[in-house]
Every structure is written in C-alpha cells, then in structure tokens.
C-alpha positions in Angstrom: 46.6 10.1 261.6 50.2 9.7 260.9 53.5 9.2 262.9 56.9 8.8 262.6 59.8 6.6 264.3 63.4 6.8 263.9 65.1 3.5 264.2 67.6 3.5 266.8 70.6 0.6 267.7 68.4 -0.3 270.4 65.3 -1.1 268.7 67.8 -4.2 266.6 68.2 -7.6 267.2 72.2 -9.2 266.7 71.3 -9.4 262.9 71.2 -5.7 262.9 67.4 -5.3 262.0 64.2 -4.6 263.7 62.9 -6.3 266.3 59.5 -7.4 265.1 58.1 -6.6 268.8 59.1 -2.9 268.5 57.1 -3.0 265.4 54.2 -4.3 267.0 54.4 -2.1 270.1 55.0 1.0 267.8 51.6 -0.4 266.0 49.5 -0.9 268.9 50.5 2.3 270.7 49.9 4.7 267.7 46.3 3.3 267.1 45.3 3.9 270.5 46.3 7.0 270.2 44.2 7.6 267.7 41.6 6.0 269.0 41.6 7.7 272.2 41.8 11.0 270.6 39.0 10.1 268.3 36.5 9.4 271.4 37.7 11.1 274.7 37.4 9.6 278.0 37.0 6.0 276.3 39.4 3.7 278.1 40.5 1.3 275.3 42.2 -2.1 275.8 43.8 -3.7 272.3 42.1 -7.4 271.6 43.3 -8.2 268.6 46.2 -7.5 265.8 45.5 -9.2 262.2 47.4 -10.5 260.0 51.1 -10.1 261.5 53.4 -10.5 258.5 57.0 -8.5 258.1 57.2 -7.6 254.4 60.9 -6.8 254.9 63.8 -5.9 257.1 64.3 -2.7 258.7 67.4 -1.2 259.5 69.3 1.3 261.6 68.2 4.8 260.9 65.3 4.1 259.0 62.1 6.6 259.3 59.0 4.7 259.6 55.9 6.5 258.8 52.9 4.8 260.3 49.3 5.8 258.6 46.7 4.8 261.1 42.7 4.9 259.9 39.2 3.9 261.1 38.2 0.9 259.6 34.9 0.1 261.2 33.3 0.7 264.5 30.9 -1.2 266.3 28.7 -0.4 269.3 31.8 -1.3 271.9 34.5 -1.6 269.4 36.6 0.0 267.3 39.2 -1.3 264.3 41.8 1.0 262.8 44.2 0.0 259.9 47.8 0.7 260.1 50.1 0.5 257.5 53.9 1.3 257.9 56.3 2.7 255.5 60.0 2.6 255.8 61.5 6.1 254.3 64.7 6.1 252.8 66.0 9.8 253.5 69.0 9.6 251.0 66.8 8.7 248.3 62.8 9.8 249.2 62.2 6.6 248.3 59.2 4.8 250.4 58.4 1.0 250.5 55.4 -0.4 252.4 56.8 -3.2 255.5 53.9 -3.9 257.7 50.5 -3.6 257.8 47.8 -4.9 260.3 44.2 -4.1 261.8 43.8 -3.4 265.0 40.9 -3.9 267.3 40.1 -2.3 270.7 36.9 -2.9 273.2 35.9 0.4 275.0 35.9 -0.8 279.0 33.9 1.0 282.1 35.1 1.3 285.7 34.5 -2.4 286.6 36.9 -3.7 283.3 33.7 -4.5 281.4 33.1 -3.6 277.8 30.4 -1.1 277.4 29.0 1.3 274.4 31.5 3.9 272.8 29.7 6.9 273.2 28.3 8.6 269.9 29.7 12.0 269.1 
C-alpha cells in the first residue's frame, strides 16, 4: 500500500523542518490502515515501532511517499514495514528518510489479544 503527505508549515519545528513526531504519527496511522484493511473487523492497537532513526531533514513542501508492506504475521500479531521517501517535485528526484517496522496485537471486546482471523 502506498500514501502520500504534503509537508505543511505546521507539521515544522522553529528550525524549519519536520517534526519527528508527525513522522511517526504519519507512520503508525498509515500501517493500520493497512492493516485494518487487510483483515476487517480486527481492532488493532500499535505495540511497537523499530528502529526510530531520521536519515535526514525534511522540509516545507516536501511530498513524502510512505510504502507500507506485511512483513510477518503471527497468530495475534501483525508487523508491517514502512519505508518513507521524500519526493523532490522540481527535480523527480527521491531519497529514502525513514524507515521502521511496525507491530500491532489484534484485541477482542474485553481489550485482550486474541487470534486474527484467517482469510
């Protein structure tokens, strides 16, 4: 699955670049998407993010792409990669700035981790 972001003023810190939390939040958001559209009715909670490292800053008006894929599933959890591209529209030009894994636990009614169900 992929999706984009256009960097506003109000995603930057003073220094006039990203705010690694809007990153992460960006991050965590699109993989549950895709996680929840990959199993329906699942009701996914994040519970853990790998390996947070900014590879560079990101500025005003930048397009970030953000390619999110199954890594691995378990019986009640599911781990997606995401890796993030900034897109330079002037030039085409991409450069990789983030990437993590992300894992989610699949919770019933009473906030207790239980199977995903097969397909």
């Amino acid at each position: 699955m992929e999706q984009h972001k256009l960097v506003l003023p109000e995603h930057l810190n003073h220094y006039g670049y990203l705010f690694g939390g809007n990153m992460l939040k960006w991050v965590d958001e699109y993989a549950w998407i895709a996680a929840s559209l990959e199993h329906p009715g699942c009701k996914f909670v994040t519970i853990g993010m790998d390996g947070v490292e900014f590879r560079r800053g990101v500025s005003k008006g930048t397009i970030l792409r953000f390619v999110i894929e199954k890594a691995e599933q378990g019986s009640t959890s599911i781990r997606y990669t995401v890796k993030v591209f900034a897109d330079d529209i002037e030039t085409g030009r991409e450069e990789n700035v983030f990437s993590t894994h992300v894992t989610f636990v699949c919770l019933g009614d009473e906030g207790k981790k239980i199977p995903i169900p097969c397909d």
